[in-house]
N, C-alpha and C positions, 0 to 999 in steps of 0.2 A: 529660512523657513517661513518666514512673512510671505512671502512672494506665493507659497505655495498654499498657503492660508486662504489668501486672495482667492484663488481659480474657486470658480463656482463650481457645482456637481453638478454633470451630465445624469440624471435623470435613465438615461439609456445606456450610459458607460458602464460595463463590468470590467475588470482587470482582474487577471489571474496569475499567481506566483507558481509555477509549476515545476517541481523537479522530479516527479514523475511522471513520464507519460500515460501512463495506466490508467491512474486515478482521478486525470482531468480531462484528458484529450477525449473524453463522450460527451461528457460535458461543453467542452470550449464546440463542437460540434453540433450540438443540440441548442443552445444559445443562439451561436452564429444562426442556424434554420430559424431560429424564434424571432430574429432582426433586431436581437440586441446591437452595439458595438461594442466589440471586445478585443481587447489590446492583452496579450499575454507576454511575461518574461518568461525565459524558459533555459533549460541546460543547451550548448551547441545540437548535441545529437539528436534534438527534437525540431528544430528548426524548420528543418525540411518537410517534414509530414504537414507542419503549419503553414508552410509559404503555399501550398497545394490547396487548402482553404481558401475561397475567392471572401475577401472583405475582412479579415484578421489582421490584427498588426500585430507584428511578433518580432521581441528583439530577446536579442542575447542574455542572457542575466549572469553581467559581471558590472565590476567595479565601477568600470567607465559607463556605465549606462545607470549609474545611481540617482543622478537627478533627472533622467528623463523618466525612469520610475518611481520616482516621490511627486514628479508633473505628472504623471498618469496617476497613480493614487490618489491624488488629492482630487482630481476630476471625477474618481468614480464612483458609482451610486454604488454599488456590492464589487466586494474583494475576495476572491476566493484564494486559500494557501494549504498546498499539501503538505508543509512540515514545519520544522520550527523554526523561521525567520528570525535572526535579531533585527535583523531593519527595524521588524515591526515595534520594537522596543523604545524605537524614536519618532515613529509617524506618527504627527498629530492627527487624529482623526477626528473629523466634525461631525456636529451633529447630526444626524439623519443618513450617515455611514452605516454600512454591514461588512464586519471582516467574516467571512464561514469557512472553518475549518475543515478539509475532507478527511486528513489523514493518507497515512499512504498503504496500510491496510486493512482490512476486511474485519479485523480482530486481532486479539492478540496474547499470546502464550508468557511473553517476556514483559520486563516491566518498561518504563519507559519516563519522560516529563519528570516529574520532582520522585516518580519513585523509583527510577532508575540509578542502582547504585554507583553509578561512573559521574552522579552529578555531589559535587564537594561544597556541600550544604554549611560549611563552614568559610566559605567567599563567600562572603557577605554581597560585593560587586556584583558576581556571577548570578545568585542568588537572585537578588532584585533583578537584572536584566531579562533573568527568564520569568520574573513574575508580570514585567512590565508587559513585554510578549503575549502571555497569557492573557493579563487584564484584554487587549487590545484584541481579543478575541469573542466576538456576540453569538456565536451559533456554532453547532457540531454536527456536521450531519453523519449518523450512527445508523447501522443496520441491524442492532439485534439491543436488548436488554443489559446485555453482557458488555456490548462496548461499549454501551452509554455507561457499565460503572467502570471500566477503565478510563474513559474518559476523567470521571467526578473524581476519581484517584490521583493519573498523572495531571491534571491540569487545574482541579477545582473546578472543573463546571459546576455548574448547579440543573438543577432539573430544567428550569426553564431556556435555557441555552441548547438544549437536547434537539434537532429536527429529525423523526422518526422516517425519513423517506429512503433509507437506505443509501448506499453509498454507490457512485459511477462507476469505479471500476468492472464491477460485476454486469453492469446491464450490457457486455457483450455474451456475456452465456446465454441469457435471454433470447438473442437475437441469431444464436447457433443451432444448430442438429446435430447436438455431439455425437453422437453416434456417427451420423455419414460424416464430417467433421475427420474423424477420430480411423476412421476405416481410409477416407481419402488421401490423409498424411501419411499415413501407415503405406497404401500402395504408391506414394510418389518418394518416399522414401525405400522402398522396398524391403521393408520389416512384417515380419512374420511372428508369430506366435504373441505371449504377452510384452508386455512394456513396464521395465520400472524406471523411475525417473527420481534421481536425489537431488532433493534443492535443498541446501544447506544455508541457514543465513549467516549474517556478517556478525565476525568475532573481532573483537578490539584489539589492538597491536601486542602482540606477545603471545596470542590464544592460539592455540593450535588449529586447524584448520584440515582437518581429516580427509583424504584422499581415499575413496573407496578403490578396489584393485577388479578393474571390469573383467580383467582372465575369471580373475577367480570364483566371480561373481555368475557370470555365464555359466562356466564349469561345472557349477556348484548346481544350478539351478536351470537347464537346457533351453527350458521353455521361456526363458525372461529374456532380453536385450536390455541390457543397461543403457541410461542415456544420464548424464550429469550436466548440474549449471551450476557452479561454483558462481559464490560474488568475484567480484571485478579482481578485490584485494588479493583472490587467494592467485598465487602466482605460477600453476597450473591451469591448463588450456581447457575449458570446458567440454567435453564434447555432446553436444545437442543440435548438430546438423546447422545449427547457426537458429533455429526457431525459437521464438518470444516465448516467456513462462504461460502466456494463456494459450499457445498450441503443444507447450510441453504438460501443459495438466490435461487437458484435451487428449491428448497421445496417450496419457498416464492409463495404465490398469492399476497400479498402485504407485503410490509415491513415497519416496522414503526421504524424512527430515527431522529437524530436532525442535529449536525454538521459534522456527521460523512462522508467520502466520501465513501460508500460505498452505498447510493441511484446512484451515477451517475455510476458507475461498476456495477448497475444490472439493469439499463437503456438499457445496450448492450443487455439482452437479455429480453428488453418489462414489468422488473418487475415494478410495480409505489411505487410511499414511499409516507407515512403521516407522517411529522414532528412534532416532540413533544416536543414543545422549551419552557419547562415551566422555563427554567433560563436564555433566550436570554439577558438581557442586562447584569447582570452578566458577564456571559460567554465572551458578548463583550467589557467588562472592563475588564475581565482575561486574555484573548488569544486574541479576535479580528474576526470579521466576514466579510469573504468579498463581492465584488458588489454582483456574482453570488447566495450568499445566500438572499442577500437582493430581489434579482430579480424572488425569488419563491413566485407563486399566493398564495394570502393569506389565501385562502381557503383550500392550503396545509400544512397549519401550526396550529397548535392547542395549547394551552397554559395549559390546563386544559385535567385529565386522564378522566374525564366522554366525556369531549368532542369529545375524540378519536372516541367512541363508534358511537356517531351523526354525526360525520363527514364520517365513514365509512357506515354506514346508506344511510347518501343523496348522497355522490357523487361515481361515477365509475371515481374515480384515474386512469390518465393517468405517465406513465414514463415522466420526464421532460429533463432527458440531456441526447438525446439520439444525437444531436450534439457533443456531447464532445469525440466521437468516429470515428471521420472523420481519424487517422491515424490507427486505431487498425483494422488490418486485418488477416486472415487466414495466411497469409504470413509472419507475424509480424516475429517470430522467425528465417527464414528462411533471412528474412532481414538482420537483428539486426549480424547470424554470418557469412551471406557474408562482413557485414561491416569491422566484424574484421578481418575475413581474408586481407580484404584490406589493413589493421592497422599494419598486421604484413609485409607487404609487401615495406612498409615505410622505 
């Protein structure tokens, strides 16, 4: 750890811990055009899209690559991390360091950090490791009011740890014509009439994992095509054509999900969501739900899969958190690396 104490800070060095592409890959994009140098870890399956960026360095992020990224962190002026790293629990960081939080979504319906009920507040170990994590965290960048106090909840931020610039993922809406977008997938697909699309998030080992029945679905309702993305865990085959979640909410006329935060990220662009919480108290005896979920009209929630059908029937679904977007602007990235410029100027 001495060794790495030693390396000075690059001034112009960022390094990015990425295990989503979503949520940083505008980012590492926008930097890179800025002439920072940026060195990102990253999951295999992102790799590729990064070795296509001319001047990035990108490695793998696993085990054996440990100390060539504790030598990159230690060199760099801002760190950016989309989730909860324990590494970070043992990087000394020096003075005139910035770790900046992005998160990996947009908002959030479910709990998460210390108030996630799957964390055993009674490991003492455990406990500290994830405080240490935190500590080692200077900045949040948040895109609404709402995730700055989910933030101050799971993490303890504090007010002044808050960066109001919104968050990268979203600055690809910005930069779409959903509409032709949305019309152009539709005719290379060869889909007609509406589109509903269930993204369901990730349920913990043992939780059920709800398989909507697209016969019946269809059947039920002529005018729709169902298209599903199940997480990776559920051990049924997606079907969504093989397309990314921001051209399946794109595609979306409406979207059906439960805890997932992915209704409030396609609120930005007017889509509505019908929740389908057929294991709500479960779910909030497993992980934990918070105000915000609780505060969706009940008519947006359905319990039961024939219900979906009657409820898409009677009501024209409006978007619900399209406040949750008061910081996410055209500008958002543009912000985000004047800021670091500033950072480095420190």
């Amino acid at each position: 750890m001495l060794f790495f104490q030693k390396r000075s800070i690059d001034a112009n060095h960022v390094v990015v811990l990425m295990s989503f592409k979503e949520d940083l890959f505008p980012l590492i994009q926008k930097l890179n055009e800025q002439g920072f140098r940026v060195t990102v870890f990253a999951k295999r399956e992102h790799l590729n899209a990064l070795k296509n960026i001319e001047g990035i360095s990108s490695y793998k992020m696993r085990p054996i690559n440990v100390l060539r990224q504790l030598c990159a962190m230690a060199n760099a002026k801002v760190i950016f991390i989309d989730n909860l790293y324990l590494l970070m629990a043992g990087f000394a960081k020096k003075e005139g360091q910035t770790v900046i939080q992005t998160w990996h979504a947009a908002g959030a319906l479910k709990q998460f950090g210390f108030k996630d009920r799957a964390v055993n507040h009674d490991n003492v170990k455990m406990v500290r490791q994830y405080e240490k994590v935190y500590e080692a965290t200077d900045k949040y960048l948040v895109g609404s009011a709402q995730m700055a106090t989910c933030f101050q909840h799971a993490f303890g931020a504090n007010y002044e740890q808050l960066v109001n610039f919104g968050v990268p993922r979203l600055s690809r809406y910005f930069q779409t014509d959903i509409e032709a977008h949305q019309e152009q997938l539709k005719a290379e697909l060869g889909l007609g009439g509406k589109i509903a699309v269930y993204l369901p998030t990730y349920r913990e080992d043992g939780m059920t994992n709800r398989i909507l029945n697209k016969k019946a679905f269809e059947a039920a309702l002529p005018e729709y095509t169902l298209l599903t993305h199940y997480h990776p865990a559920v051990q049924t085959a997606s079907d969504d054509y093989g397309l990314s979640v921001f051209e399946l909410i794109v595609l979306a006329d409406v979207i059906i999900s439960d805890y997932s935060s992915l209704p409030i990220e396609a609120s930005l662009i007017q889509k509505p969501t019908l929740f389908y919480v057929y294991d709500e108290q479960t779910y909030e005896k497993a992980r934990g739900l918070n105000t915000y979920f609780y505060n969706i009209p009940i008519r947006y929630k359905v319990y039961r899969e024939k219900d979906i059908y009657q409820r898409l029937k009677q009501y024209n679904l409006k978007p619900l958190f399209e406040d949750w977007h008061e910081y996410n602007k055209p500008s958002t990235l543009n912000q985000i690396a004047i800021y670091v410029d500033r950072l480095t100027k420190i």
